[in-house]
C-alpha distance (Angstrom), angle and dihedral (degrees) to the residues before:
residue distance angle dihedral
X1 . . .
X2 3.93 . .
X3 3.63 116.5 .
X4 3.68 121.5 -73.0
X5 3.91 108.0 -105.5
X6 4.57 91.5 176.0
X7 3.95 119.6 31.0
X8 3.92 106.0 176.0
X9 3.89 114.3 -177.7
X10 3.54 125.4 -163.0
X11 4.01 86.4 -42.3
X12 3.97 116.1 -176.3
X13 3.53 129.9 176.7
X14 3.87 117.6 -174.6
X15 4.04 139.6 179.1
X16 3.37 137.1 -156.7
X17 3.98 118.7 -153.7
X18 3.65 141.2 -176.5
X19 3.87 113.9 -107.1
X20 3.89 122.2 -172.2
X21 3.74 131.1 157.9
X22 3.48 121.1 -111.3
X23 4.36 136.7 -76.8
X24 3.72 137.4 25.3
X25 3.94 103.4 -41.9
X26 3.55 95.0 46.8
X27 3.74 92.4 47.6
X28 3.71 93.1 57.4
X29 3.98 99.1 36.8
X30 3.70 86.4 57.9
X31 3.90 89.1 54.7
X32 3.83 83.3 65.2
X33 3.76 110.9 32.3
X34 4.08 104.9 22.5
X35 4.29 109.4 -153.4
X36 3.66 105.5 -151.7
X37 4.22 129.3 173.9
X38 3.79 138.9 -175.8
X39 3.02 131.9 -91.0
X40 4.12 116.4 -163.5
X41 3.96 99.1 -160.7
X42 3.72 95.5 167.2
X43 4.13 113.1 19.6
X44 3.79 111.7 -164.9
X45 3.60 109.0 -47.2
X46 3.64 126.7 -171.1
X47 4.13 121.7 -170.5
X48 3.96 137.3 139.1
X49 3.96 124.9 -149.4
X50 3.67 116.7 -158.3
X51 4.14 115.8 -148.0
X52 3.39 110.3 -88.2
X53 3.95 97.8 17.9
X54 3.99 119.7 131.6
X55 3.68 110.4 -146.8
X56 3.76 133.9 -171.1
X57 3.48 112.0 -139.2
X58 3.49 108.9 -160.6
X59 4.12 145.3 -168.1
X60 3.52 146.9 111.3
X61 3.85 124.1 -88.2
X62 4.33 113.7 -55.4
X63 3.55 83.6 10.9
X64 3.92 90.1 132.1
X65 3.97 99.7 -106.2
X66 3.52 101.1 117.8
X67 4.04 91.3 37.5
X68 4.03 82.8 57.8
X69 3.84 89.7 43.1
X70 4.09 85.4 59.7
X71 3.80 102.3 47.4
X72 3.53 89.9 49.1
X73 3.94 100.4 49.1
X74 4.20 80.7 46.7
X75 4.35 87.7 -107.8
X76 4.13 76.2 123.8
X77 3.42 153.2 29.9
X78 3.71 120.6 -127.6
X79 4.14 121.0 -129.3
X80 3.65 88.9 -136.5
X81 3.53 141.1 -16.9
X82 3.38 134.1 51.2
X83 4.05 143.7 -92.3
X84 3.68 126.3 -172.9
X85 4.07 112.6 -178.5
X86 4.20 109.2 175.5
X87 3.57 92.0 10.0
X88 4.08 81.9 -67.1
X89 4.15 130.9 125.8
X90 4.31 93.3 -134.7
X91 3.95 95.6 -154.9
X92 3.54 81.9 64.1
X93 3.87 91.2 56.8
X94 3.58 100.2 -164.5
X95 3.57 112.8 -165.1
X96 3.85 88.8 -130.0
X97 3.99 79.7 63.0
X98 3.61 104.2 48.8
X99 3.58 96.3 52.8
X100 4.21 87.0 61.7
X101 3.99 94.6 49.5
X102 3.33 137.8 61.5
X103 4.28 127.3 -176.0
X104 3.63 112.9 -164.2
X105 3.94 116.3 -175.3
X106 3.99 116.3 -160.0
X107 3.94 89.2 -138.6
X108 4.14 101.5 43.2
X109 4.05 122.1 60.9
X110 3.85 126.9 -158.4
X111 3.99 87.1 -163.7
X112 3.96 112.2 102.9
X113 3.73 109.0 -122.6
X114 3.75 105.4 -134.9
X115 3.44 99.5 41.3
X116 4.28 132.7 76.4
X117 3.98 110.3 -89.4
X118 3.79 83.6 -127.3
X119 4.16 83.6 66.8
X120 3.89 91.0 57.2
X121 3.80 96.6 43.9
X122 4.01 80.5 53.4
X123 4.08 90.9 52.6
X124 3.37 85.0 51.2
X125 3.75 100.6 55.1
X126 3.65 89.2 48.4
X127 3.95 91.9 51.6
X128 4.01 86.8 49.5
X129 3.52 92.8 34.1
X130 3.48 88.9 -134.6
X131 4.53 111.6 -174.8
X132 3.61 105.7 -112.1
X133 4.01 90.1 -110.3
X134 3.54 99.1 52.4
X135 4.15 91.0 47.6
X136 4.18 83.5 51.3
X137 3.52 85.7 52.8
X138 3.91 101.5 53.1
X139 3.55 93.1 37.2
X140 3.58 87.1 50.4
X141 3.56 89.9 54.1
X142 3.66 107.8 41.1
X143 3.79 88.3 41.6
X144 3.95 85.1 67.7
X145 3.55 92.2 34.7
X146 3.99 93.6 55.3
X147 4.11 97.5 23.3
X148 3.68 96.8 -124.5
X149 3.34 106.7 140.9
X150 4.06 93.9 120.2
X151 3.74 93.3 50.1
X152 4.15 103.6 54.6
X153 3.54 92.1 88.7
X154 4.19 100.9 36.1
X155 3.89 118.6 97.4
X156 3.45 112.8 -103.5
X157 4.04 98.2 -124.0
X158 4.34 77.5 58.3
X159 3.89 90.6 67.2
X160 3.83 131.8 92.6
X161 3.62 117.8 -133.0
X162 3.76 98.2 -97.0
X163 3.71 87.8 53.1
X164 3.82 99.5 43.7
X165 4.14 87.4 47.3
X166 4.00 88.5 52.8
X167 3.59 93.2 48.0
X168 3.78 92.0 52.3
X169 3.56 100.2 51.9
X170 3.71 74.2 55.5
X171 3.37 100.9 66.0
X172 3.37 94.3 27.9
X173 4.46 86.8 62.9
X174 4.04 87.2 36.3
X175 4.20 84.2 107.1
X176 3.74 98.6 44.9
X177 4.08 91.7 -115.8
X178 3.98 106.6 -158.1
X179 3.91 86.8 -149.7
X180 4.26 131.6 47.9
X181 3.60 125.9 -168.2
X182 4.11 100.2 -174.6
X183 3.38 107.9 -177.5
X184 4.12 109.9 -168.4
X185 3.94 91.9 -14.4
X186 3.73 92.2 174.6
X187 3.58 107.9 25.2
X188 3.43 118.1 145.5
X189 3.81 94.5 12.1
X190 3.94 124.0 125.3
X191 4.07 121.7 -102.1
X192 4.04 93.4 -93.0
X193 3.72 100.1 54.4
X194 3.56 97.2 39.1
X195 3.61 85.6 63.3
X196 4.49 91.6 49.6
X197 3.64 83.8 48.5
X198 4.06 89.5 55.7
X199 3.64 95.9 38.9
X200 3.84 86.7 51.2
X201 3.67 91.4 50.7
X202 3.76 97.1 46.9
X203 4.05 88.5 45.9
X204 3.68 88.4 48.1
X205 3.83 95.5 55.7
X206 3.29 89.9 42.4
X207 3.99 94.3 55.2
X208 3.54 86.6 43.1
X209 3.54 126.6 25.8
X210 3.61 87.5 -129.3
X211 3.53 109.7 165.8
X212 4.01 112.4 -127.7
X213 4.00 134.8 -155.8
X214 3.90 105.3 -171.4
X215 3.73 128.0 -174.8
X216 3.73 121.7 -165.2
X217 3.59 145.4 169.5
X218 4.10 89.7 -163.6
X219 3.82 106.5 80.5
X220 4.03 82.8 -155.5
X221 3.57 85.0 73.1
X222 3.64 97.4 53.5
X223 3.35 99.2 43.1
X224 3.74 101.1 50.4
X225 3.88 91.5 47.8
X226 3.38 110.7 33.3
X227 3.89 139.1 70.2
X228 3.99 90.8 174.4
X229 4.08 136.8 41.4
X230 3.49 133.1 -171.4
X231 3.85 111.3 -157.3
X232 3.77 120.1 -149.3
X233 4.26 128.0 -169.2
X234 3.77 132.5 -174.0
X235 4.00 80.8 -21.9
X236 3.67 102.2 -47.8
X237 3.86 129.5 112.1
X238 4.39 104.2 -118.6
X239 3.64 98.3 172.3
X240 4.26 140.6 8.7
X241 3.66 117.1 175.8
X242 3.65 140.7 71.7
X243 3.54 127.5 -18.6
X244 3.86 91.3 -128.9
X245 3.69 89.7 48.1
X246 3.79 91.2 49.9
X247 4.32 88.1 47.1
X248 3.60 79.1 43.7
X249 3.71 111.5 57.9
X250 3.56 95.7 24.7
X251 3.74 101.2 46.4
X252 3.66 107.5 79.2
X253 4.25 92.2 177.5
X254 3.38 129.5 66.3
X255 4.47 114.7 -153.2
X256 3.88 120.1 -126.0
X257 4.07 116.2 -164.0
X258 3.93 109.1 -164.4
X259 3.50 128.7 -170.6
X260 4.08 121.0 -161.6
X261 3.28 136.9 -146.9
X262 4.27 90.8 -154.4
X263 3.79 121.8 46.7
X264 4.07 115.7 -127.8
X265 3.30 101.6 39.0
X266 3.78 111.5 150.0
X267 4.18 113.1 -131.6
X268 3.98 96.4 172.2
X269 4.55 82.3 106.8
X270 3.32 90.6 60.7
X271 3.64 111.3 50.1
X272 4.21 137.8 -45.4
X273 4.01 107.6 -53.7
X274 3.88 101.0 -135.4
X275 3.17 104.4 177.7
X276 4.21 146.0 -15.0
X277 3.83 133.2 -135.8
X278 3.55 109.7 178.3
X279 3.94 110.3 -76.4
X280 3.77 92.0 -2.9
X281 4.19 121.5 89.9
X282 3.73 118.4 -164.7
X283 4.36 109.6 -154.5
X284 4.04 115.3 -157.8
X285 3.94 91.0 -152.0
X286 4.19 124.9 172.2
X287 3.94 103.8 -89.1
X288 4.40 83.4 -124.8
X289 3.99 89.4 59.4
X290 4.24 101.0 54.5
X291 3.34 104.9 96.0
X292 4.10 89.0 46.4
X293 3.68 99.3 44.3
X294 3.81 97.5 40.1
X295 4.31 89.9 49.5
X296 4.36 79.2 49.6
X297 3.79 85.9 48.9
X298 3.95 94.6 47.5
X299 3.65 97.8 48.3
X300 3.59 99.8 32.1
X301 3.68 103.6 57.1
X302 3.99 143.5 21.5
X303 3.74 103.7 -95.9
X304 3.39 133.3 -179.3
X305 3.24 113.5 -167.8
X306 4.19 129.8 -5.6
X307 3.60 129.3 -171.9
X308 4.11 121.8 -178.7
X309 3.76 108.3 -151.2
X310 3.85 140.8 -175.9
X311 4.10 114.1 -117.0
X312 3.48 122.3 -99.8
X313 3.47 110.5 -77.6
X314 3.94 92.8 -111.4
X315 3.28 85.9 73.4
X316 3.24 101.3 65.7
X317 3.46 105.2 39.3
X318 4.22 85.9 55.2
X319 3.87 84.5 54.7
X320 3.87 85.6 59.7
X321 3.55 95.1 47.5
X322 3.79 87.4 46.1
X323 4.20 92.9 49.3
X324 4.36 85.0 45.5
X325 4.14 89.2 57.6
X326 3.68 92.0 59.2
């Protein structure tokens, strides 16, 4: 097994914050006698990232991702526990360990707004004190990487979304980091450039060995770029393993597209019709029942084409939330 690049043990991180009901009189009773409660963001959680591993980390909203994301790029410091990422405590921040990490958030930008990107990937240099040769270098090769050639020298404010998102992973990588936490990387972005910001992730990991810890609300993302998925709710750790195991054990139906020959034909005997796109029938059957109901299907009816599938992925991590509630 490859060196571990994260080692999180039993890692908590908890608030306490005022509560008060609202108008006047409870505004000025809490000014005397201040109600407070806890808030567990991050309960005890236990994980280990090899170098070079891409990992989904995955949960709903408030389910403590991003609050883990912080504590271990040294943003915060944990209640109790420990994390050690590069052989390095973050909260201490050592400079030695911020050059070898990077965190990039989908809805927060380190590029200044009025000014060229190429201006902020120069600030950055400076901070890293990056040599002029190895800076040409990087930018040469994320400017390939990310095609951004046309947008170095446009202000920031002048870019769309996609644009402004591929220029921050830019400066983000400027320093080489050996580490990413990339928390929402495409959020909010259409269909096409979520898939260039993939490719460029899964290029970049593969150029580098960088090791990756990727949040995401778009099961595309997760899918494409990772093999394993740890699986976080109301602060606690529900699942770490394989994303076929988790599809696997959490699943409990197997999918079954069918194509006919003959319009009209009823499927409702041989499994739940979930949905109809012209000619083609998808069937939500028990995963224990495939093999019988797709021989029925085969040698009932005049089919043209039949593919059995797994369930979106959604489903299956809702399943785990659903198991963790009772």
């Amino acid at each position: 097994m490859s060196e571990a690049a994260i080692v999180v043990a039993r890692l908590s991180k908890t608030y306490v914050v005022p509560v008060r009901g609202g108008g006047l009189a409870a505004a000025l009773k809490s000014l005397v006698r201040r109600k407070t409660r806890t808030v567990e963001a991050v309960r005890e959680v236990d994980f280990t990232v090899a170098a070079g591993e891409v990992v989904g980390f995955l949960g709903p909203n408030g389910a403590g991702k991003t609050t883990t994301l912080k504590m271990l790029s040294g943003l915060l410091y944990p209640t109790s526990g420990e994390a050690r990422v590069l052989g390095y405590t973050p909260h201490r921040r050592d400079k030695a360990y911020l050059r070898q990490m990077t965190l990039v958030m989908g809805q927060r930008n380190q590029l200044i707004w009025d000014i060229p990107v190429m201006d902020s990937l120069e600030r950055n240099r400076a901070i890293y004190r990056m040599p002029r040769e190895t800076f040409q270098r990087t930018l040469a090769e994320l400017r390939e990487l990310l095609d951004i050639g046309e947008l170095l020298d446009k202000p920031v404010r002048n870019l769309s979304l996609g644009e402004r998102m591929k220029c921050e992973l830019a400066v983000a990588l400027l320093h080489r980091p050996r580490v990413l936490f990339l928390d929402e990387p495409t959020i909010g972005l259409d269909v096409t450039m979520q898939r260039r910001i993939r490719t460029f992730i899964a290029e970049y990991n593969r150029r580098t060995g960088a090791t990756v810890l990727l949040t995401s609300h778009y099961m595309a993302d997760v899918e494409a770029l990772c093999r394993r998925v740890i699986v976080i709710h109301h602060g606690r750790l529900l699942f770490d393993g394989e994303l076929t195991e988790l599809v696997k054990r959490f699943s409990p139906h197997k999918l079954i597209a069918v194509e006919l020959a003959q319009d009209g034909v009823d499927l409702a005997r041989y499994g739940d019709v979930i949905a109809t796109d012209g000619g083609r029938i998808t069937l939500r059957i028990p995963k224990a029942d495939t093999a019988r109901v797709t021989s029925r299907i085969l040698s009932e009816l005049a089919v043209i084409d039949l593919t059995v599938e797994d369930p979106p992925i959604e489903e299956a991590i809702a399943q785990v939330f659903e198991q963790a509630a009772t």
